[in-house]
PADOTI-858117 format. One line per field, with one value per residue (C-alpha): residue number from 1; x, y, z; residue in three letters. Coordinates in pm, whole numbers, plus 50000, padded with zeros to 5 digits. Example, Ala and Ser with C-alpha at 12.3 -4.5 7.8 and 13.67 -1.06 7.14 Angstrom:
2
k	1,2
c1	51230,51367
c2	49550,49894
c3	50780,50714
r	Ala,Ser
! end
This chain:
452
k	1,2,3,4,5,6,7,8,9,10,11,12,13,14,15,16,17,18,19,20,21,22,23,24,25,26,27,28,29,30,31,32,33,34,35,36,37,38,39,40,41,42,43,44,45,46,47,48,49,50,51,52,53,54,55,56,57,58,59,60,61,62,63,64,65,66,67,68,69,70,71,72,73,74,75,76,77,78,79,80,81,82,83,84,85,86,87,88,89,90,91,92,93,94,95,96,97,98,99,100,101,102,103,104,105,106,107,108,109,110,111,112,113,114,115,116,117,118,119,120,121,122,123,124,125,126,127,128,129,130,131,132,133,134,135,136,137,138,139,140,141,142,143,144,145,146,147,148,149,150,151,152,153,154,155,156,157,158,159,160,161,162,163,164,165,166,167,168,169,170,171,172,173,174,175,176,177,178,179,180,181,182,183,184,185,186,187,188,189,190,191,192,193,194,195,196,197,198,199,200,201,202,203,204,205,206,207,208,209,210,211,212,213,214,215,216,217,218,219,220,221,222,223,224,225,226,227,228,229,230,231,232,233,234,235,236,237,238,239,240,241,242,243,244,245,246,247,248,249,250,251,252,253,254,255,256,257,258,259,260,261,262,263,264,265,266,267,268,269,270,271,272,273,274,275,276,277,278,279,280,281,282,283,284,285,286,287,288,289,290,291,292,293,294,295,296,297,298,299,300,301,302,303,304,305,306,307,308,309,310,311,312,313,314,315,316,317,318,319,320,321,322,323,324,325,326,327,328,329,330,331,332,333,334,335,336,337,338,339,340,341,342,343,344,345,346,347,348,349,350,351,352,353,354,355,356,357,358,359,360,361,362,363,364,365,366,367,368,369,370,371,372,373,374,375,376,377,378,379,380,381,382,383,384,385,386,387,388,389,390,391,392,393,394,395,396,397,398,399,400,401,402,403,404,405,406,407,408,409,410,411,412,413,414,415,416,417,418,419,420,421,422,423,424,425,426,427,428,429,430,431,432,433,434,435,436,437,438,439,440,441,442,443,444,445,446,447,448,449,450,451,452
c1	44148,44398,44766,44819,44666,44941,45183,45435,45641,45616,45808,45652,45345,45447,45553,45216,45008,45149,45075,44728,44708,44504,44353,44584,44445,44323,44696,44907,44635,44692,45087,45249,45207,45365,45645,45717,45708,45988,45788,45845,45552,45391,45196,44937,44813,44725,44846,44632,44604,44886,45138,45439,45361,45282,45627,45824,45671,45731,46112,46172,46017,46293,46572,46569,46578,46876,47083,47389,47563,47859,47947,48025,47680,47652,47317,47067,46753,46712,46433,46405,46195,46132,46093,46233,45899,45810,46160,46168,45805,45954,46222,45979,45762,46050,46179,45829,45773,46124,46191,46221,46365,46722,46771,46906,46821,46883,46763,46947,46808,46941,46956,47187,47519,47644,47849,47530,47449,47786,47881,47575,47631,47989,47840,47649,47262,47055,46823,46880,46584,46713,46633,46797,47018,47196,47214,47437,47632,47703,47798,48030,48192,48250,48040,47776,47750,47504,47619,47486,47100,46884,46540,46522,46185,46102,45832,45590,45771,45487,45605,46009,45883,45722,46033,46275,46475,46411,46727,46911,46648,46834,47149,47088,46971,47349,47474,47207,47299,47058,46946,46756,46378,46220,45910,45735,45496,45293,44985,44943,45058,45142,45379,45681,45639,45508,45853,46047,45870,45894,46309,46316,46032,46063,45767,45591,45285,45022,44822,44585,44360,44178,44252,44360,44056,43874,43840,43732,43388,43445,43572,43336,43417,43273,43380,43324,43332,43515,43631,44065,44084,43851,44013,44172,43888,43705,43975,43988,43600,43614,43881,43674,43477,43600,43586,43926,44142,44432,44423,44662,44596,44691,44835,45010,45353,45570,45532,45165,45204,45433,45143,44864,45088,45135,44815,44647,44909,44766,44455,44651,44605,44889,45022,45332,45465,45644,45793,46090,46270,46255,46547,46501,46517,46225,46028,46056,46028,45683,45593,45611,45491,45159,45132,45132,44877,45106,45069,44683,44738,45002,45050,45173,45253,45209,45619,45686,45338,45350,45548,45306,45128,44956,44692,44321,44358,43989,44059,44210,44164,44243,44298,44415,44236,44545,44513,44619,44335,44509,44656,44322,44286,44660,44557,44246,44382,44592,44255,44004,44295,44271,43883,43862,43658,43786,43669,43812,43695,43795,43842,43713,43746,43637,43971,44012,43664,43789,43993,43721,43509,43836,43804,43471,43509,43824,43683,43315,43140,43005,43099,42862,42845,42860,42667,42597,42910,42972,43224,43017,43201,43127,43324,43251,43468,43851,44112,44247,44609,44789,44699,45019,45211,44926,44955,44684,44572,44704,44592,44666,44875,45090,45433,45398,45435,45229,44935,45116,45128,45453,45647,45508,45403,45453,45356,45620,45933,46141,46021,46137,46490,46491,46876,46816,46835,46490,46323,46065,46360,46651,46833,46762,46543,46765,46620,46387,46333,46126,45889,45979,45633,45420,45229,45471,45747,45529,45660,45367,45606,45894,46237,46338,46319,46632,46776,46720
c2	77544,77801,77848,77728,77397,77283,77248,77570,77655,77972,78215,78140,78145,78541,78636,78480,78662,78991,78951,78925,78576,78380,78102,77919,77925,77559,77521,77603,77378,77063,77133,77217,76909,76719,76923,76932,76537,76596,76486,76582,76745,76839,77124,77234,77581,77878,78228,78397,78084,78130,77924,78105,78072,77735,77655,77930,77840,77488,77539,77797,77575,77258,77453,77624,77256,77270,77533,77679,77874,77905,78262,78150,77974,77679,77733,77503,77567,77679,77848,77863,78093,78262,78600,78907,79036,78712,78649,78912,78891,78547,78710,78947,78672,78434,78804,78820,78499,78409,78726,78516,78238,78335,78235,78458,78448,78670,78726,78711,78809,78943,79247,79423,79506,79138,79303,79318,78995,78831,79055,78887,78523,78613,78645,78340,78257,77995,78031,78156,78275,78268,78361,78017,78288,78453,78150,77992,78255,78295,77925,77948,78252,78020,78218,77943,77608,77431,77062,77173,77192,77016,77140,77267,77453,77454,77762,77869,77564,77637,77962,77798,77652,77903,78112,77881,77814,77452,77342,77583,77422,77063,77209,77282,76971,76831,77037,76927,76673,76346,76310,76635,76760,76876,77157,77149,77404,77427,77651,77397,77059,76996,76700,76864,76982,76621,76458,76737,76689,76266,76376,76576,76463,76127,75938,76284,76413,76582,76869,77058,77335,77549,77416,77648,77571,77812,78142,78268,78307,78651,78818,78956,78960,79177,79226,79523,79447,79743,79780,79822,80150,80246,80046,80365,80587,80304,80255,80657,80592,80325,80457,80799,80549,80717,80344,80274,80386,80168,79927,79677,79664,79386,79420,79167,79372,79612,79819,79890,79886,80215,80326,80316,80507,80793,80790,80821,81032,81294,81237,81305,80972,80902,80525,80357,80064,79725,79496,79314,79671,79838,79810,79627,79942,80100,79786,79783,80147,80150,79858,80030,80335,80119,79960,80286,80393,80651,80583,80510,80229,79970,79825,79549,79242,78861,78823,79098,79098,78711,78821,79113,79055,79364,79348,79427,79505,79541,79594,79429,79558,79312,79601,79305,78967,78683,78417,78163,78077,77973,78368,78504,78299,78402,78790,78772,78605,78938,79029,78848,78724,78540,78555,78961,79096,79176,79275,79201,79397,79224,79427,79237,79343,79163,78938,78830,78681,78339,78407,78494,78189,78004,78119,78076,77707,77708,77850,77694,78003,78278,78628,78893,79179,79541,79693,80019,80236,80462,80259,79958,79719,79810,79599,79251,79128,78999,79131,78863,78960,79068,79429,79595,79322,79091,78763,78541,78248,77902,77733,77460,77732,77818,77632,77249,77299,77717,77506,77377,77642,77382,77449,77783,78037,78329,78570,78408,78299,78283,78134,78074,77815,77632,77665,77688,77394,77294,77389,77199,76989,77123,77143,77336,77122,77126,77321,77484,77875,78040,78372,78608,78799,78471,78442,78217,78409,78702,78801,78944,79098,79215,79044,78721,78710,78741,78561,78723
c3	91611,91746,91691,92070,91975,91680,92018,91891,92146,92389,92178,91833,91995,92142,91781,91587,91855,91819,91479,91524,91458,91645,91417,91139,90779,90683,90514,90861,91029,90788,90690,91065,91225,90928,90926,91279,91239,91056,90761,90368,90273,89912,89930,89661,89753,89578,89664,89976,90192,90453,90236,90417,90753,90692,90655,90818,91181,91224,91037,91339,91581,91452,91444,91795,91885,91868,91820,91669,91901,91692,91545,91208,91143,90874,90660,90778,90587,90241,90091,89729,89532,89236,89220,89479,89587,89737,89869,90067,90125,90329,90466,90665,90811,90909,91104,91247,91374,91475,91642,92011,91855,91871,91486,91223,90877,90549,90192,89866,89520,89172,89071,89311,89447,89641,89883,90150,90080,90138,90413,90596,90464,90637,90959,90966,90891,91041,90703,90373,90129,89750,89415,89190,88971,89274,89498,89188,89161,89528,89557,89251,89414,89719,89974,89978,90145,90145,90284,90633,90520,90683,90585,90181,90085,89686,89704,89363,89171,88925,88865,88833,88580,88424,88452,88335,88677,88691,88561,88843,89084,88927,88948,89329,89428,89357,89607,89876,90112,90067,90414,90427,90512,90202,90158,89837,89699,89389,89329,89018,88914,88554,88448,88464,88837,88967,88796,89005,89356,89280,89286,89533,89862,89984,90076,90157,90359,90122,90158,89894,89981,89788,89463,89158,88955,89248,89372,89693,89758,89941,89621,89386,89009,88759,88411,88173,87790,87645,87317,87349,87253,87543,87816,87968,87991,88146,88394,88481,88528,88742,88990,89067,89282,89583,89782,89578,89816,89647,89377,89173,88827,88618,88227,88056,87943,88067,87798,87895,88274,88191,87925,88184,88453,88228,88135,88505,88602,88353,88528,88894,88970,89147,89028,88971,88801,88895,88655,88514,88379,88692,88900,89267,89458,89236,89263,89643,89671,89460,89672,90028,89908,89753,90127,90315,90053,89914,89551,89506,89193,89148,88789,88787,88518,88660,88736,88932,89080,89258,89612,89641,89954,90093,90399,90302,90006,89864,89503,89174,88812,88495,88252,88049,88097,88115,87829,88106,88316,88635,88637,88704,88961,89100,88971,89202,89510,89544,89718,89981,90175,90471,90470,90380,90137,89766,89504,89114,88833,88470,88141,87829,87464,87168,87114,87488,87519,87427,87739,87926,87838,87947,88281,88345,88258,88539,88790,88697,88724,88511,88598,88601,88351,88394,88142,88230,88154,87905,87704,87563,87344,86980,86762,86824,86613,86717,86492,86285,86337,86697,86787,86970,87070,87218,87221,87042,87166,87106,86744,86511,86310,86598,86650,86735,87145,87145,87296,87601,87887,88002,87688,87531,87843,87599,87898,88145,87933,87610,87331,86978,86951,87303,87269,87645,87897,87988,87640,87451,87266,87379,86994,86720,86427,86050,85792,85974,85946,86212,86125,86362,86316,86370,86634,86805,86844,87026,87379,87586,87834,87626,87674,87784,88173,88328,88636,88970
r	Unk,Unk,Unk,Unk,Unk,Unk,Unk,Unk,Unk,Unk,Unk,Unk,Unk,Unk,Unk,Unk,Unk,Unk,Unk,Unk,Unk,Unk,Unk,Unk,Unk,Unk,Unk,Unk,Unk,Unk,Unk,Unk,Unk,Unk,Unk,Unk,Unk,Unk,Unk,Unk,Unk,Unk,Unk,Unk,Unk,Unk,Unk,Unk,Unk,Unk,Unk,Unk,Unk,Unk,Unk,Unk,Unk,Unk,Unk,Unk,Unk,Unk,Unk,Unk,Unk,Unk,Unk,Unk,Unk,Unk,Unk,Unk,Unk,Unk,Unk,Unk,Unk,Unk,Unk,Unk,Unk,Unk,Unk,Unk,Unk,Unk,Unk,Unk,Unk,Unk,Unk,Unk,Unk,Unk,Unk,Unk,Unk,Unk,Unk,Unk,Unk,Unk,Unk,Unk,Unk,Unk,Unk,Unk,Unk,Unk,Unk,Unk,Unk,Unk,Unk,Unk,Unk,Unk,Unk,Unk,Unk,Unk,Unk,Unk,Unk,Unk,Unk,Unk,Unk,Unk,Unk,Unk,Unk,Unk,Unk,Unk,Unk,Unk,Unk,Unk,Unk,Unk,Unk,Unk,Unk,Unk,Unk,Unk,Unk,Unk,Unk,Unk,Unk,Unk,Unk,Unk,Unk,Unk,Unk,Unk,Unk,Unk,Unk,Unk,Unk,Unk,Unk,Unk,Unk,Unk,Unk,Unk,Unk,Unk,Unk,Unk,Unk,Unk,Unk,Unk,Unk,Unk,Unk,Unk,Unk,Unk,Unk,Unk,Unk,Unk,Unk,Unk,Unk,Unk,Unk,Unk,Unk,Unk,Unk,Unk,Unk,Unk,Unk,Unk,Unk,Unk,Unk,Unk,Unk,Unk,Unk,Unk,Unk,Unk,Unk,Unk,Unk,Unk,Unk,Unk,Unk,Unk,Unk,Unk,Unk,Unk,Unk,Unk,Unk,Unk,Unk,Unk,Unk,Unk,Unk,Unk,Unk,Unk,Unk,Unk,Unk,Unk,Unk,Unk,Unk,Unk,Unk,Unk,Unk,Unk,Unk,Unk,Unk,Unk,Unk,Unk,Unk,Unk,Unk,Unk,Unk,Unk,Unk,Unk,Unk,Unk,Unk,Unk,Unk,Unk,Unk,Unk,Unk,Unk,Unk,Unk,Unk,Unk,Unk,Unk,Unk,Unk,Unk,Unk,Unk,Unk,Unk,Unk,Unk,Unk,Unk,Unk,Unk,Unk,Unk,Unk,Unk,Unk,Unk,Unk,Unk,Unk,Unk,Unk,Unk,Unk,Unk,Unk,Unk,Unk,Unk,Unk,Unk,Unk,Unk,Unk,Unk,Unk,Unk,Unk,Unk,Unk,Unk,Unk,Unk,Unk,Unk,Unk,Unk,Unk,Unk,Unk,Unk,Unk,Unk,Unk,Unk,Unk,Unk,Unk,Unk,Unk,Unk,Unk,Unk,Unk,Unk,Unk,Unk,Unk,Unk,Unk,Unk,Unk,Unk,Unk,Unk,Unk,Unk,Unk,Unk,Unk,Unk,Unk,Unk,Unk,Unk,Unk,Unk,Unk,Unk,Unk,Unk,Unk,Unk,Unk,Unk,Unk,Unk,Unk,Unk,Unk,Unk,Unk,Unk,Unk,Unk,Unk,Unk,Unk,Unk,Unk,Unk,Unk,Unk,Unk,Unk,Unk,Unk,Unk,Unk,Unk,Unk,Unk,Unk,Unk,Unk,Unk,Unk,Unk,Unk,Unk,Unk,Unk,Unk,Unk,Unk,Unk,Unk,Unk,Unk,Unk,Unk,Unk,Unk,Unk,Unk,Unk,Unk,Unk,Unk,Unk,Unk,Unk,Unk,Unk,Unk,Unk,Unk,Unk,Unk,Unk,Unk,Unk,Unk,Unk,Unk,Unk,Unk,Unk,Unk,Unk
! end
């Protein structure tokens, strides 16, 4: 099938082409007809599959339908997401493929000056693409409406979740008008996220594809067992391979992502690192210069890491193996995009192989074994206690809800007294003290996420 069969119109079809594009991934193939149809659709995707354009091309298609020619535009789609990388990852494509179209459309995120932002909502945009904390905000302020919507998009709800936004995502849906075209997207579909879609789609299209449980066949995954204390001599090893012309390495907190960047820079290796602490313009600015190959190595934690989307980009590095199994499979997807080749190498010390045998049993494969490197694992043996702020994995000792990745994502969001809307119970138990140094009150990526 090619993009001239799914009946897009002649300047879409301009835009896709000087992409590149010629064929549409199995999701564009399945989702644009439904949505053209005007359908709700429920999408269950996993990062890497063309999620974005699967939506952005048929929204541009329905609204230059019919257009507003009127200088102070109303907002007429709304495109939700979680984090900044991927909202302005969005924000790029809709640019790209509805450069012909006619249609405007903007960006607005956390973690900078508003005056941009409003200055262009001022103007009037045919589509907005939000972060849930600074579309609130805006709409308190007054500068948003949104009772001209007619298509909303819900993108990475799993990762809402995750983050604590859902009750902003609840909060938004007042403010929608009920006769509306709604987009969901999930990369995974736990209880929580299946209640939220049931509220918001209405009698919905369906489309899965490449199921979380799987990774793509053209990435190759390797894993090194290395004792902890060895991890960064094996990664300075590793990236002398001079095929690593750039490479995003994975660790579970900030405070090591800025750890291993010191650390190859005293080997002029020339990295930098993205994360919750650093401001947006650092984020973005490490970003670009990653893409134009620049900086060599981008560190990244899972947050801040989601929106990356880089072309060909051959090589990922778990320099700390997730104790989630779905975020390996999210980790890995970051290469062997769009049929391209990848490769993911996988760190392993003696306390995350329980992690490791997680995995294999997700993605139903074993992972081959380098053994031939000069850092063997020597201690077999898994501390008993957490070794510099790593979390352990979920046990009868832990707190009652540690074992439910819903309630408890230690890597992802708070923990501790759910004083905040959402939480596991919502009010604080009586007579109940809490040991800060248990395992359940560890933070694997230091403070509670903030809103964007």
């Amino acid at each position: 099938m090619l993009f001239k069969d799914l009946q897009l119109i002649d300047p879409i079809l301009k835009a896709v082409s000087e992409e590149g594009y010629t064929s549409p991934t199995p999701i564009q193939a399945k989702a644009i007809p439904f949505v053209l149809k005007g359908n709700d659709l429920l999408g269950c995707a996993q990062t890497g599959t063309g999620k974005t354009a699967a939506f952005s091309i048929p929204i541009l298609q329905l609204l230059s339908a019919k257009k507003n020619n009127d200088r102070k535009r109303a907002i007429r789609c709304l495109i939700v997401t979680p984090t900044r990388e991927l909202a302005i990852q969005i924000g790029e494509s809709l640019h790209a493929y509805g450069k012909y179209t006619g249609l405007t459309s903007t960006v607005i995120f956390g973690g900078v000056n508003q005056s941009r932002q409003v200055t262009a909502l001022q103007n009037g945009v045919d589509i907005l693409v939000a972060t849930p904390g600074r579309l609130l905000d805006l709409m308190n302020q007054g500068f948003i409406s949104l009772q001209k919507i007619e298509i909303f998009v819900l993108d990475e709800a799993d990762r809402m979740l995750d983050m604590g936004f859902i009750q902003d995502v609840r909060r938004l849906l007042l403010a929608l008008p009920e006769k509306r075209q709604s987009l969901f997207f999930s990369a995974t579909m736990p209880p929580e996220i299946v209640k939220l879609a049931d509220r918001i789609l209405v009698n919905p299209s369906k489309v899965e594809v490449t199921p979380v449980s799987s990774t793509a066949d053209t990435i190759k995954q390797l894993v090194y067992f290395v004792d902890r204390g060895n991890k960064n001599s094996l990664l300075v090893d590793v990236l002398k391979n001079p095929k690593i012309k750039t490479c995003l390495v994975f660790t579970r907190t900030k405070h090591v992502a800025d750890k291993v960047v010191k650390m190859l820079a005293q080997h002029s290796v020339k990295a930098e690192a993205i994360h919750g602490n650093k401001s947006q313009n650092a984020r973005q600015t490490a970003l670009t210069n990653f893409k134009a190959q620049t900086t060599r190595i981008l560190v990244a934690t899972d947050i801040a890491a989601r929106g990356i989307d880089v072309d060909n980009l051959e090589y990922v590095i778990n320099y700390d193996l997730p104790n989630i199994p779905e975020t390996y499979v999210h980790r890995i997807g970051r290469t062997g995009r769009a049929g391209a080749n990848g490769t993911a190498f996988s760190f392993c010390d003696a306390e995350e192989k329980a992690y490791l045998k997680d995995i294999e049993k997700l993605i139903a494969k074993k992972i081959p074994v380098l053994d031939e490197h000069a850092y063997p694992l020597m201690d077999h043996n898994p501390p008993k206690t957490p070794q510099g702020g790593r979390q352990q994995r979920p046990s009868s000792s832990k707190p009652k809800n540690a074992g439910n990745p819903n309630s408890s994502n230690t890597g992802n969001r708070p923990n501790g007294n759910t004083n905040k809307p959402g939480g596991s119970s919502g009010r604080r138990k009586p007579n109940r003290r809490r040991n800060a140094s248990s395992p359940g009150a560890n933070k694997s990526d230091g403070q509670p996420k903030k809103r964007d």
